[in-house]
C-alpha positions as CSV (number, residue, x, y, z in Angstrom):
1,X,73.9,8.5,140.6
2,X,71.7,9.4,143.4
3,X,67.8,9.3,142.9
4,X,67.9,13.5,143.8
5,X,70.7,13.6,141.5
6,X,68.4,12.5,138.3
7,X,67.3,15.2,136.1
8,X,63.4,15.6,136.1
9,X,62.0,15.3,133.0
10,X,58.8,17.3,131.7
11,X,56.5,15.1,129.5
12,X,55.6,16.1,126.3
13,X,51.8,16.7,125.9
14,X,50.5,14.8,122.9
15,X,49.6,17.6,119.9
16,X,46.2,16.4,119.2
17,X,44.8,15.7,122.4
18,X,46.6,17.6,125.3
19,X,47.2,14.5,127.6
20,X,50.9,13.8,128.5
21,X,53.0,11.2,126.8
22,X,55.3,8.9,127.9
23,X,58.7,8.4,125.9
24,X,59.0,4.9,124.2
25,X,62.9,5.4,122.7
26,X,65.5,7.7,122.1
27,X,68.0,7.9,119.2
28,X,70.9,10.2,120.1
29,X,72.4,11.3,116.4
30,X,75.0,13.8,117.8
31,X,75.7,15.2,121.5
32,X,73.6,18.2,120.4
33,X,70.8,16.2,118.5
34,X,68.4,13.5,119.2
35,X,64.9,12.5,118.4
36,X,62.7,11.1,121.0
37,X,59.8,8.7,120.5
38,X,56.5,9.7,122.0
39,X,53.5,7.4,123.2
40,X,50.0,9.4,124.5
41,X,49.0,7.8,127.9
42,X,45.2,8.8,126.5
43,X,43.8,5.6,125.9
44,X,41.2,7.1,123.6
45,X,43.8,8.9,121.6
46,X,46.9,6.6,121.5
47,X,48.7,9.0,118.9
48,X,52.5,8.0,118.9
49,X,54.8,10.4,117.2
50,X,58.6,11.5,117.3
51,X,59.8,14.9,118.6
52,X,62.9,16.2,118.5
53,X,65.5,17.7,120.8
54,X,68.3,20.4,120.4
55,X,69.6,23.0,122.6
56,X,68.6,26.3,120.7
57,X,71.4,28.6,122.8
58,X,73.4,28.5,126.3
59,X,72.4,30.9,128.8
60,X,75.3,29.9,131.6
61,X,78.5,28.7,129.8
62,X,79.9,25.4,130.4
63,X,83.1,25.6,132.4
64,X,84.4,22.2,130.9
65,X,83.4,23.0,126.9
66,X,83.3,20.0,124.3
67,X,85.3,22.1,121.4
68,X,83.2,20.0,118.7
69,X,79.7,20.7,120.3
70,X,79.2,24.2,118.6
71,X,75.8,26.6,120.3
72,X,75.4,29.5,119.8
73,X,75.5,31.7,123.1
74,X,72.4,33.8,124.0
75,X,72.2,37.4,123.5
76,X,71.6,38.2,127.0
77,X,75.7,37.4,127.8
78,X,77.9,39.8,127.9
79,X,80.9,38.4,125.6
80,X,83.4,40.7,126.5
81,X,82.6,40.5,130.3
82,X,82.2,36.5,130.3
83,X,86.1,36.8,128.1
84,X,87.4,39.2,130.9
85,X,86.0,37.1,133.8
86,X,87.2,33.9,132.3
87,X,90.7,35.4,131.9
88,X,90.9,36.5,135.4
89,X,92.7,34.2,137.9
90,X,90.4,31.9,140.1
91,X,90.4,33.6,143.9
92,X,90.2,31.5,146.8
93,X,87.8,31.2,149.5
């Protein structure tokens, strides 16, 4: 993986103080669950807590789906279009 290829990553701000956070550990307990650990860089506040991370709905369907990773779809899609579109053979350039 190239460096431009990482993801960026948003911190967390702490709840009580506002400052960001720095993640200390991550604990994946499905492909569609995990909990992240959570260290305030403010050295006054030093609250350290654990947050957790799901996706809530897809927006843009996957075009390689895992068949057991089960979210729902968002109600801006279109399911009938996104069935006929997916249906429809692939044109070339």
């Amino acid at each position: 993986m190239r460096v431009s290829d990482k993801p960026t990553i948003k911190r967390i701000p702490c709840p009580h103080c506002g400052h960001i956070t720095r993640i200390r550990k991550t604990r994946e307990y499905s492909r569609a669950y995990r909990e992240i650990t959570c260290q305030c860089l403010n050295e006054k506040c030093g609250c350290t807590f654990v947050a957790s991370v799901e996706p809530v709905r897809i927006l843009v369907p996957s075009a390689i789906p895992d068949p057991t990773v089960h979210i729902p779809l968002s109600e801006h899609i279109n399911v009938k279009q996104l069935a006929l579109s997916l249906n429809e053979p692939k044109k070339r350039a």
